[in-house]
N, C-alpha and C positions, 0 to 999 in steps of 0.2 A: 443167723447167730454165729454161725461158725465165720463168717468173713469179720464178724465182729471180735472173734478171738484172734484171727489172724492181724488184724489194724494192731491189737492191744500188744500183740509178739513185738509189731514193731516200735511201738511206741518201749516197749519193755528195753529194746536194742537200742532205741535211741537214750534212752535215759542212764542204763550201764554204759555206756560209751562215758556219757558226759561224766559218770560216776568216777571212769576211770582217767577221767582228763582231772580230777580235782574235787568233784563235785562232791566229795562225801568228807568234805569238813568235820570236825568236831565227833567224828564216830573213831574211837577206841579200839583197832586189831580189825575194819572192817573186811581185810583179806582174809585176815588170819580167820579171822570166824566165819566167813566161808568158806575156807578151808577144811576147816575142822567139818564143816556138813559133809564134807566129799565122803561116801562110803570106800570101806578097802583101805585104809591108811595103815601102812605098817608101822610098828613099832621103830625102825630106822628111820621114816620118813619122817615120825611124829618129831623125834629127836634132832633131824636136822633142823626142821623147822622151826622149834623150839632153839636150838642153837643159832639159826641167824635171827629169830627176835631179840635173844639176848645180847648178841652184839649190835644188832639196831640201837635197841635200847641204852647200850653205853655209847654211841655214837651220836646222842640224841645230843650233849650237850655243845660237842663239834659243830652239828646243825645250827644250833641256835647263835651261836658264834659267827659263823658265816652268814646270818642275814644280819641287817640292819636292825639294829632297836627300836621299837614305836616310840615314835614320839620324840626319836632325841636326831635332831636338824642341825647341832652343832657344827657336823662337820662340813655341811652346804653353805652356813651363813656367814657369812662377812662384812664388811664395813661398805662394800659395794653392792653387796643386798645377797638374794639366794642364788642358787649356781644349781638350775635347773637342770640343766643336762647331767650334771655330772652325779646327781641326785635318780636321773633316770639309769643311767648307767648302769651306778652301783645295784640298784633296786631289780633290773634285768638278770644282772648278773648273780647276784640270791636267788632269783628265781630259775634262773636256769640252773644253778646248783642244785638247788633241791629238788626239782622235775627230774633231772639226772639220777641223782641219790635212788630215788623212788621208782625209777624203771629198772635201776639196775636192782632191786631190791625183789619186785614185782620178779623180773626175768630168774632172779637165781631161788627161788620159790616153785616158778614154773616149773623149772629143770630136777625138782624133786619128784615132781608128779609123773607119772604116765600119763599119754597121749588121751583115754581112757577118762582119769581122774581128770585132766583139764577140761574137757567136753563137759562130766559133770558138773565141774568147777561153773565154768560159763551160763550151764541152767542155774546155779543156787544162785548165780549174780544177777542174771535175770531178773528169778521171782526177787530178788532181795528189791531191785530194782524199781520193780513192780508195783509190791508194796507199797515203798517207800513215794512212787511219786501219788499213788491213791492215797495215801495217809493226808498228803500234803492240799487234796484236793476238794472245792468244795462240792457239795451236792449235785448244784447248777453244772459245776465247771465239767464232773465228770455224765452229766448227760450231753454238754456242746462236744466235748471228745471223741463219745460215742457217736453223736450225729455226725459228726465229721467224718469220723471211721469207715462207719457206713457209706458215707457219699464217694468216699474214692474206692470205696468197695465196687461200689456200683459201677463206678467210670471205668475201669479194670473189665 
């Protein structure tokens, strides 16, 4: 049982990983509210952090400026057809803007915290982690995981 907790640690590490490459889509403040779980947050801390959301937040319509519109191919197509390269280009370059934006956003968050509270930080992303990939899973799936677990348990 316990090599069985230790497989799901890592599975927990591999899924914040991916969380933190992008994978957490469509969630609302997902730092920010784990954040907020970290115990010891001082009143100064709460405040800065609250001040770079709010400037996130006015910089959001910046963001959305710098990517590409869905849906709108105007500026690819021509009377010689589409101009796929320069369509992948621009599409790189959005995306490296905003991977950019969000680490440096991520890093200046960090630099609030004590060494302390990020350790914290890392378990609540974890179980958030966690969670989230069990929620996603079905019954079957999370007994093959566990079999799995177990076997490289075993070969260890």
């Amino acid at each position: 049982m316990k090599k069985f907790f230790i497989g799901l640690t890592a599975v927990a590490v591999l899924a914040s990983s991916a969380n933190a490459m992008g994978g957490d889509k469509g969630k609302k403040h997902g730092l920010i509210n784990c954040i907020n779980k970290v115990s010891d947050l001082t009143k100064e801390q709460h405040s800065a952090l609250n001040k770079l959301v709010s400037i996130a937040k006015s910089k959001k319509g910046e963001m959305k400026r710098m990517m590409i519109p869905k849906g709108n191919l105007s500026n690819f197509l021509s009377a010689k057809g589409f101009d796929k390269s320069a369509f992948i280009k621009a599409k790189k370059m959005s995306m490296a803007n905003k991977v950019e934006k969000k680490a440096k956003m991520i890093d200046s968050m960090l630099k609030i915290l004590t060494p302390a509270q990020i350790l914290e930080l890392k378990k609540v992303v974890q179980v958030k982690a966690t969670k989230k990939l069990f929620q996603n899973l079905s019954p079957k799936s999370i007994l093959e995981l566990r079999t799995e677990v177990e076997k490289q348990a075993l070969v260890k």
